[in-house]
C-alpha positions as CSV (number, residue, x, y, z in Angstrom):
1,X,106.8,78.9,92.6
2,X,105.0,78.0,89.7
3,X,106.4,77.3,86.4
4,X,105.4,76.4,82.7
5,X,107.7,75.2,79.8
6,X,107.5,75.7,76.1
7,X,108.6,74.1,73.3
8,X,108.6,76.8,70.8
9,X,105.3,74.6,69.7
10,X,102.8,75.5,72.4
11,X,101.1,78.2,74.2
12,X,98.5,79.4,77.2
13,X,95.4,81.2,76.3
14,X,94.0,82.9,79.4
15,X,90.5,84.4,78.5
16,X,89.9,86.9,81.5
17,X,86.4,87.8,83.0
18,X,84.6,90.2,81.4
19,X,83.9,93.2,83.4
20,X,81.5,95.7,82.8
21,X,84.6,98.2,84.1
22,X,87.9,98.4,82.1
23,X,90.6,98.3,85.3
24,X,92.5,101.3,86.0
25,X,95.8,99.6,85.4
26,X,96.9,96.1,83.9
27,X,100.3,94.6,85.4
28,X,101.9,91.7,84.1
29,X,104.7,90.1,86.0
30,X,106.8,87.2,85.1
31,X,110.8,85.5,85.0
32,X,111.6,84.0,82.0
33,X,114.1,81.7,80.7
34,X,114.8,81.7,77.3
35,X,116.4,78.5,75.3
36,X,116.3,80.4,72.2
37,X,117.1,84.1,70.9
38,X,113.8,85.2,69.3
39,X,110.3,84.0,70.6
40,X,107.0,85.2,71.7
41,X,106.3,85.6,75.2
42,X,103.0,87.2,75.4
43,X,100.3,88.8,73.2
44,X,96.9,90.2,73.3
45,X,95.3,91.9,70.9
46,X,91.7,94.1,69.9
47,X,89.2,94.3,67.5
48,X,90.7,96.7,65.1
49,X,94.6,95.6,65.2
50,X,95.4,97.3,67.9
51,X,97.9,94.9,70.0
52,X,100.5,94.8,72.9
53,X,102.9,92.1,72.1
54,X,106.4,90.4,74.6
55,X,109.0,89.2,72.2
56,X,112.4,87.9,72.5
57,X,113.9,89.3,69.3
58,X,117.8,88.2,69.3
59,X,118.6,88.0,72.9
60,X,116.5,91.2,73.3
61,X,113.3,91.8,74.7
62,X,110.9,94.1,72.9
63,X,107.6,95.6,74.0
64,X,105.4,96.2,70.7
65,X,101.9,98.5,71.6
66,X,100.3,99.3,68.6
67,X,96.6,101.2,67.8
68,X,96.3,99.5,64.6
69,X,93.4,101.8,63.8
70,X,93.8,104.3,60.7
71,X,91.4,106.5,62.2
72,X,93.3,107.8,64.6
73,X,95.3,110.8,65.0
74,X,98.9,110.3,63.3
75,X,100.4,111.7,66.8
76,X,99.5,108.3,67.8
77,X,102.4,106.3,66.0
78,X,103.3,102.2,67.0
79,X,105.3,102.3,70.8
80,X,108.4,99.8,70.1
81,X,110.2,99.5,73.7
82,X,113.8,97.5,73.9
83,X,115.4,96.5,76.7
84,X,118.3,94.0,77.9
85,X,120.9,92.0,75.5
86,X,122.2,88.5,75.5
87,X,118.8,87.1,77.2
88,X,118.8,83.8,75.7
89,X,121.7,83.0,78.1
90,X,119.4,80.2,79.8
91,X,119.4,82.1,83.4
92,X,116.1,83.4,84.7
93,X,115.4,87.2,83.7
94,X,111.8,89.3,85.5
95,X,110.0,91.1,83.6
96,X,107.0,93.9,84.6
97,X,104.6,95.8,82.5
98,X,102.5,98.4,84.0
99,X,99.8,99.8,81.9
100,X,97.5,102.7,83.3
101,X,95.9,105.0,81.2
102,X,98.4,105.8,78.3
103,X,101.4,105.8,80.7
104,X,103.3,102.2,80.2
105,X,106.3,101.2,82.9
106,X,108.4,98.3,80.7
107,X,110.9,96.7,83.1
108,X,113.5,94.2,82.6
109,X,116.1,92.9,85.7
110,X,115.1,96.2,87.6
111,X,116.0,98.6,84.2
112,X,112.7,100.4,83.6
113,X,111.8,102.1,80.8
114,X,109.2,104.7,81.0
115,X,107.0,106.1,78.0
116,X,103.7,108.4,78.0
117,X,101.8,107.6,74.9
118,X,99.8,110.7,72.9
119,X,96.2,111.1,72.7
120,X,93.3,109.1,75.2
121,X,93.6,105.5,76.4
122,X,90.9,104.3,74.5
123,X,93.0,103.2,71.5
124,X,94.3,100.6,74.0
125,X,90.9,98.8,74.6
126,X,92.0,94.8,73.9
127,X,89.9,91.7,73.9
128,X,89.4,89.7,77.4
129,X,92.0,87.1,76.4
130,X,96.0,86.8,76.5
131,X,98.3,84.3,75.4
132,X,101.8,83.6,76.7
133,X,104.5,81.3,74.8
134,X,102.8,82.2,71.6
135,X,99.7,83.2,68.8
136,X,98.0,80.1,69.4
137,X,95.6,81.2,66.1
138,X,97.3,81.7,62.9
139,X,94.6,84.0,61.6
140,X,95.7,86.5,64.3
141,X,99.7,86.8,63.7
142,X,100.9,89.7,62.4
143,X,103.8,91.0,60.4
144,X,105.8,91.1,64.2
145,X,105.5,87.7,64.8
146,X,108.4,85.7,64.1
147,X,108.2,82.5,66.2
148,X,106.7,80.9,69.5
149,X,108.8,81.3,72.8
150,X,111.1,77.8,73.5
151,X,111.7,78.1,77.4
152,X,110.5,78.6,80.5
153,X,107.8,81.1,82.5
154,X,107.7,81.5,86.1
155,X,106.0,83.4,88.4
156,X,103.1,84.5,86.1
157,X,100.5,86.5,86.9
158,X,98.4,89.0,85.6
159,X,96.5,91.5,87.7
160,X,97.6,89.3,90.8
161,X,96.5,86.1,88.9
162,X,98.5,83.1,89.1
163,X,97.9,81.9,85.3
164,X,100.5,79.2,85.6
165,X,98.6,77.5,88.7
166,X,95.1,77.7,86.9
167,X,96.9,76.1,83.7
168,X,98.0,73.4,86.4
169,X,94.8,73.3,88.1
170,X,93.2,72.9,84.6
171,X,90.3,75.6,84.9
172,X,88.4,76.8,82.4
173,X,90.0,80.0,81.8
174,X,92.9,78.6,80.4
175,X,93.0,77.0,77.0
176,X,96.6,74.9,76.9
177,X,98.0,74.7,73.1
178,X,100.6,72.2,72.2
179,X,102.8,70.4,74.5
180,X,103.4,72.6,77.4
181,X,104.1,71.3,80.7
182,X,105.2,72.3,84.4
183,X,108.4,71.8,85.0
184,X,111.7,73.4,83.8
185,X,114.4,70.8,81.9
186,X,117.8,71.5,82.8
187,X,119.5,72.6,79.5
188,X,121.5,69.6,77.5
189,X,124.7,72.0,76.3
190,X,126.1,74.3,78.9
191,X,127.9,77.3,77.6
192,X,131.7,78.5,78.8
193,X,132.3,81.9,79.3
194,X,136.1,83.2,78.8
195,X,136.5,85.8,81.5
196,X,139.7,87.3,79.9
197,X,141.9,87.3,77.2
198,X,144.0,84.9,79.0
199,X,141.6,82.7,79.8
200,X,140.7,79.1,78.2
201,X,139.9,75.7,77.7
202,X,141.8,72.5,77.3
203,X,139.9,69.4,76.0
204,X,140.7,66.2,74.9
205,X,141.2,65.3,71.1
206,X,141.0,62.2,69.0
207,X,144.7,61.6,69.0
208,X,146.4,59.8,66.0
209,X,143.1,60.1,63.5
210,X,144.0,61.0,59.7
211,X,141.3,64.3,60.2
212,X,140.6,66.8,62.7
213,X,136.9,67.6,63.0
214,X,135.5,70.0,65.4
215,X,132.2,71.7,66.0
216,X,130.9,74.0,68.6
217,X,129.0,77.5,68.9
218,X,130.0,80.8,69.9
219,X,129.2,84.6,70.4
220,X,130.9,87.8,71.0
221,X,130.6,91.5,70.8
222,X,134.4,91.3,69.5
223,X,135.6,91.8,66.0
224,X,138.6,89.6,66.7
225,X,140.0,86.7,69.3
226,X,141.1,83.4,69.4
227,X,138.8,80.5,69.8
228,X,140.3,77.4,68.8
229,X,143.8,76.1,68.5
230,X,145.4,72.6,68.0
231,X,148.9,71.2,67.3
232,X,149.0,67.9,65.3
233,X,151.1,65.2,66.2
234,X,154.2,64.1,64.8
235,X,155.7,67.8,64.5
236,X,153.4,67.8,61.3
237,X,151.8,71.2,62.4
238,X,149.3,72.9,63.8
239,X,146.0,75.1,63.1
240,X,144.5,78.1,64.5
241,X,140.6,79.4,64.2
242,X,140.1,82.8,64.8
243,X,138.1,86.3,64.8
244,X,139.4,89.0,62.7
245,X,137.4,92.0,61.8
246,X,134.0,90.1,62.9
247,X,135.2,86.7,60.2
248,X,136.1,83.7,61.2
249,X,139.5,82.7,59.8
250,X,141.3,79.2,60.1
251,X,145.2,78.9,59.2
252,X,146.4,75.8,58.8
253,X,150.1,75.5,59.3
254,X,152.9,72.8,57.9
255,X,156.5,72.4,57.9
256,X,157.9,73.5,54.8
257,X,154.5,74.7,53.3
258,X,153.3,78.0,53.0
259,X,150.0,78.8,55.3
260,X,146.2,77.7,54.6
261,X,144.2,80.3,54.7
262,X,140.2,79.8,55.0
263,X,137.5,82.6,55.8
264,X,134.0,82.4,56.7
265,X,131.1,84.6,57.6
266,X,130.9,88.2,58.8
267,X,129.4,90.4,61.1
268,X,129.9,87.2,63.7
269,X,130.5,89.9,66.4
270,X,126.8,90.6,66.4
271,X,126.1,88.7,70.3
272,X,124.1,85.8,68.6
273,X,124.9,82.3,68.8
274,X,126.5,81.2,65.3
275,X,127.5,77.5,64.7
276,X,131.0,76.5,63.6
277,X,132.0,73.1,62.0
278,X,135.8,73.0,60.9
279,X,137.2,69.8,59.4
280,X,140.8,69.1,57.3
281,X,141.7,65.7,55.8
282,X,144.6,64.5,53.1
283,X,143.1,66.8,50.2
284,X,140.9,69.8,51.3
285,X,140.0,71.2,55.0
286,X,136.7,73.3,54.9
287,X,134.5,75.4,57.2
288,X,131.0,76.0,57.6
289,X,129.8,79.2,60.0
290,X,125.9,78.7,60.3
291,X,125.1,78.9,56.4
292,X,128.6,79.9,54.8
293,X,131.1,77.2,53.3
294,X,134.2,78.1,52.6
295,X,136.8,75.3,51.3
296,X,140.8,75.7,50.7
297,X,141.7,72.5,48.3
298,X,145.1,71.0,50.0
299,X,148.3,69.1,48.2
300,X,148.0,65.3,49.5
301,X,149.2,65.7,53.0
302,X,149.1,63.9,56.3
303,X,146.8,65.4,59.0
304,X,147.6,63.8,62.2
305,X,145.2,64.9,65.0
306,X,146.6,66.2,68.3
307,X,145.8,65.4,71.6
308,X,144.9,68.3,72.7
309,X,142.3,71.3,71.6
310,X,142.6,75.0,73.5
311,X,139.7,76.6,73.3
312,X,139.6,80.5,74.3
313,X,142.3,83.4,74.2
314,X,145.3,81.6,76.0
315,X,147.0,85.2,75.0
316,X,150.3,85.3,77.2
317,X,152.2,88.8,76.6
318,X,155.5,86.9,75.2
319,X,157.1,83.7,73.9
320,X,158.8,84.0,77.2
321,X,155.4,83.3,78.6
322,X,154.8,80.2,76.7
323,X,158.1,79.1,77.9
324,X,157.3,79.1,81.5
325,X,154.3,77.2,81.4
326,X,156.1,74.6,79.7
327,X,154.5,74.8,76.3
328,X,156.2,73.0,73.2
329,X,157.9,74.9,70.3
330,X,155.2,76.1,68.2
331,X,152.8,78.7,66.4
332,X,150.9,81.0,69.6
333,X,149.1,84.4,70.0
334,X,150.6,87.1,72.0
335,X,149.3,90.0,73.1
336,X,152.7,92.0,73.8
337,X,151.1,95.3,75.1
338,X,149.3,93.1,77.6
339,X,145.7,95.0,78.6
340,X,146.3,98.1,75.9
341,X,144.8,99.2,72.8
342,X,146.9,96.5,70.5
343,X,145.4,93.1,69.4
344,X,147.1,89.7,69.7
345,X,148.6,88.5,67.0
346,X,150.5,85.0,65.9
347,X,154.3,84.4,66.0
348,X,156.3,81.2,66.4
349,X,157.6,80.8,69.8
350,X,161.1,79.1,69.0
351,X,161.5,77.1,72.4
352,X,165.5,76.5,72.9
353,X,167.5,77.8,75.7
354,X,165.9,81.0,75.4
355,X,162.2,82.1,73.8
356,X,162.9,83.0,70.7
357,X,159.6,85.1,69.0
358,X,159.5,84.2,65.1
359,X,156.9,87.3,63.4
360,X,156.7,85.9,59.9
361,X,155.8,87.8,57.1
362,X,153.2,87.0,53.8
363,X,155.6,86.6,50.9
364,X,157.8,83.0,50.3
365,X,161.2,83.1,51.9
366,X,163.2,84.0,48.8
367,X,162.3,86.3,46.0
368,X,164.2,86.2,42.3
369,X,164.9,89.4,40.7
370,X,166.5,89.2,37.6
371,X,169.1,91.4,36.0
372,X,168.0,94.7,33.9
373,X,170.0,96.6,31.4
374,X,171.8,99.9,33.2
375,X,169.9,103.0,34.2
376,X,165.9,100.6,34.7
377,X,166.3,99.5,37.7
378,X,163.7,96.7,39.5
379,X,161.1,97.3,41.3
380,X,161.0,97.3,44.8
381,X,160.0,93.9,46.9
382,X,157.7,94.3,50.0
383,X,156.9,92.1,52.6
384,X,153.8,92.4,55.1
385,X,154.3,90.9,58.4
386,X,151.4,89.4,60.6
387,X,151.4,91.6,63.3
388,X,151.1,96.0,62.7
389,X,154.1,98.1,63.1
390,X,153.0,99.0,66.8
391,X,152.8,95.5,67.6
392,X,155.9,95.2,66.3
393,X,157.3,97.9,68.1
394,X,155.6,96.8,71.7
395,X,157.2,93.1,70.8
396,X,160.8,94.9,70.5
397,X,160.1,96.6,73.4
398,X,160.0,93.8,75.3
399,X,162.7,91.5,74.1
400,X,166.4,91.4,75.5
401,X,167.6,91.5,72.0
402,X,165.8,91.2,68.4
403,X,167.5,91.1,64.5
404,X,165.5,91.0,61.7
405,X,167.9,89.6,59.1
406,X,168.0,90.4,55.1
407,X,170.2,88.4,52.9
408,X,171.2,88.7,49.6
409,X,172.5,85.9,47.4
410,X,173.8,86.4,43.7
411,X,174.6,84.0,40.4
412,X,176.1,84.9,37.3
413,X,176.5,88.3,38.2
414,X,178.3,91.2,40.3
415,X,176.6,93.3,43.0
416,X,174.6,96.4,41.6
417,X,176.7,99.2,42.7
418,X,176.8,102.7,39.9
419,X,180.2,103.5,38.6
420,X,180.7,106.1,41.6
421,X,180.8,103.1,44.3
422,X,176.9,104.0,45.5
423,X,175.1,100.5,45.8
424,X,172.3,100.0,44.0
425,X,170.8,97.6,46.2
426,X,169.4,98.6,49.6
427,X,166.7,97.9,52.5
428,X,164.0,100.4,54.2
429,X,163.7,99.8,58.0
430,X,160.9,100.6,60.3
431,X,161.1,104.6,60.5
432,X,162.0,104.3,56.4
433,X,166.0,104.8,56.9
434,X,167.9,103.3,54.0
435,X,170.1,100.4,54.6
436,X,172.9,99.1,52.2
437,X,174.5,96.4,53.9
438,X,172.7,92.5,54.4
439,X,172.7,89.9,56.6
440,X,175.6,89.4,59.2
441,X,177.2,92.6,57.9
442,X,177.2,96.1,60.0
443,X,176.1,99.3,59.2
444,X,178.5,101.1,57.1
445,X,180.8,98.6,56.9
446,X,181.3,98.7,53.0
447,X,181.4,94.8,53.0
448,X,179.6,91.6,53.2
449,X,179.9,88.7,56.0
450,X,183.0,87.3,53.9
451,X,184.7,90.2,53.5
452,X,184.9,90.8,57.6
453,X,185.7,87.4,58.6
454,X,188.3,87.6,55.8
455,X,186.9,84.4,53.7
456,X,185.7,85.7,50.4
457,X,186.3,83.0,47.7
458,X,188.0,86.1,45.5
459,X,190.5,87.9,48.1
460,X,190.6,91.1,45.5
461,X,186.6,91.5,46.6
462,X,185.0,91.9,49.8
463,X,181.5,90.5,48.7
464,X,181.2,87.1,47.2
465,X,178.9,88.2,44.6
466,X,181.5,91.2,43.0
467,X,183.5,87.9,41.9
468,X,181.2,87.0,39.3
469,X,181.0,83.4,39.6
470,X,178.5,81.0,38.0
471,X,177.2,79.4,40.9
472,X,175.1,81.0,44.0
């Protein structure tokens, strides 16, 4: 087969013979390989504006066939015809236009499209030349063209014609623009496709650097997924980059610290390729999604690279998952209803005799609410976990045994109970039931974790904090 490559800075002009007789049907055949999403493939146009036009618009193909005269009935209106998606994916794609009177046949990888345009065929009457790969004259584009074609044609012919052979064979028909030539490189970067959520990619990272730097490209149809994370060494952390409603997010995560948060771009889950450069070092960590910086300043701390970076969902169902592939203590997606409606979301997968699944919430560990005179009581505190109460739920649902625990420490002062014994202090659980006792107490028990094991430092109380000492 014959075969012709562009560079996004050339083109073929085929000037066909000119005929007393119009033929009763053009047909234009061809396979195309695309290294870019938007690009020209093929135009020819008339005296009066009138035009059919082959353009790779964003990984789609679109057949433009236009009158361009005013005179003509305003039946007649522009014929925009879309087919395929994702065509930039640097495999070979065929292509067929059939063009016979006013009826046009648009076909791409056997889907057809067919269309019957108004009125007589004689708005269709083009000039006797063609190009592929491009507008080789600036004085013809028009407001649809964007760019040349950056790829590969095969198999191109035109009523039958091999164009590609009489480029080759250098005949006179064929004006060559630019640099093209006739062969087909082999494309330098080589994209990995995840095939399921649980699917991903281990590579190699620059172990025991002061940064981590990464950059790659991606695209999806998904509003949310994982696609990068990375533990640093020395137990000093690690960092997850993600899709969540269609952003990309990065959390960086340090003992003792609360999380990073960065967020860049939107609408990333539009199918186009969009570039991704992350970096974090001692002060700041920033990230950069095609045109949109975002930066999250950081206290002086050590960033230790890893030696390892997963790329992809790696989305086990559980902690207990984790576990028995051998993975290390550490922050991890899970998706607990396995293939249902509910997204992953991240926990800490506490990795000691058992799996032990951490959900952490938004707010700092402890909260300080001071004293208020009788009868105004404070307001109420609320925490918002990372993962939705169904995830929640389907988590629970899985686990041989969960506790959510809720302490409450005192100074200087006695618990808030009213003069009729009710506590004034309480917790709302997950189907908003009220709960008055706190951590390592039971339901109903009337008393704290001292007063069951029978240790309060005052024996007349059974809370530590109804003694009223100045300390916590």
């Amino acid at each position: 087969s014959e075969v012709v490559y562009f560079d996004g800075q050339s083109a073929l002009l085929y000037r066909l013979d000119k005929k007393p007789l119009k033929p009763i049907r053009d047909v234009i055949s061809l396979k195309f390989k695309a290294m870019q999403s938007n690009g020209i493939l093929l135009h020819r146009e008339g005296q009066h504006g009138n035009h059919i036009t082959l353009e790779l618009i964003k990984g789609k193909l679109v057949f433009f066939l236009n009158s361009g005269n005013a005179k003509l009935p305003s039946t007649i209106a522009p014929v925009t015809l879309t087919l395929g998606s994702l065509l930039d994916d640097q495999h070979w794609h065929s292509v067929l236009i059939e063009l016979l009177d006013t009826q046009v046949n648009f076909t791409v990888d056997k889907h057809t499209h067919h269309f019957q345009a108004k009125g007589d065929s004689s708005y269709l009457d083009l000039n006797f030349e063609i190009s592929f790969g491009g507008i080789p004259t600036p004085g013809r584009s028009r407001a649809f063209t964007r760019k040349s074609f950056h790829g590969c044609l095969e198999n191109l012919y035109y009523n039958g014609v091999d164009v590609t052979e009489l480029a080759r064979k250098h005949k006179p028909q064929i004006l060559m623009m630019g640099n093209a030539s006739f062969s087909c490189p082999q494309p330098q970067t080589v994209p990995v496709t995840f095939l399921s959520s649980r699917s991903y990619l281990a590579l190699p990272g620059n172990s025991g650097e002061d940064k981590v730097s990464v950059t790659f490209q991606f695209r999806t149809w998904n509003r949310a997924g994982h696609l990068l994370f990375g533990e640093l060494r020395r137990g000093s952390g690690s960092f997850v980059l993600f899709l969540k409603d269609g952003k990309l997010k990065l959390s960086l995560f340090q003992p003792g610290q609360s999380p990073r948060n960065v967020t860049a771009g939107a609408g990333l889950n539009d199918g186009q390729w969009h570039s991704v450069s992350f970096s974090a070092k001692w002060s700041h960590m920033n990230v950069v999604v095609d045109d949109d910086t975002a930066v999250q300043p950081l206290v002086a701390v050590l960033i230790d690279s890893g030696d390892t970076y997963y790329f992809g969902a790696l989305y086990e169902q559980s902690c207990e998952a984790h576990k028995h592939r051998g993975n290390p203590p550490g922050l991890y997606y899970i998706d607990a209803d396995g293939s249902g409606p509910l997204g992953p979301f991240l926990v800490y997968c506490n990795m000691t005799d058992a799996a032990w699944t951490v959900v952490r919430h938004g707010g700092p560990d402890a909260v300080t609410l001071r004293g208020a005179p009788s009868g105004h009581p404070r307001s109420a505190v609320s925490f918002a976990y990372a993962a939705g109460a169904g995830q929640l739920r389907a988590a629970v649902n899985l686990a041989e045994r969960c506790e959510q625990r809720l302490a409450l420490r005192c100074g200087t002062a006695r618990r808030p109970d009213s003069r009729d014994g009710t506590p004034l202090s309480w917790w709302v659980g997950r189907t908003n039931e009220t709960h008055t006792y706190w951590g390592g107490s039971l339901p109903d028990a009337q008393k704290c974790t001292c007063g069951l094991e029978g240790n309060c430092i005052d024996s007349q109380y059974y809370c530590n904090c109804d003694a009223g000492r100045n300390e916590w």
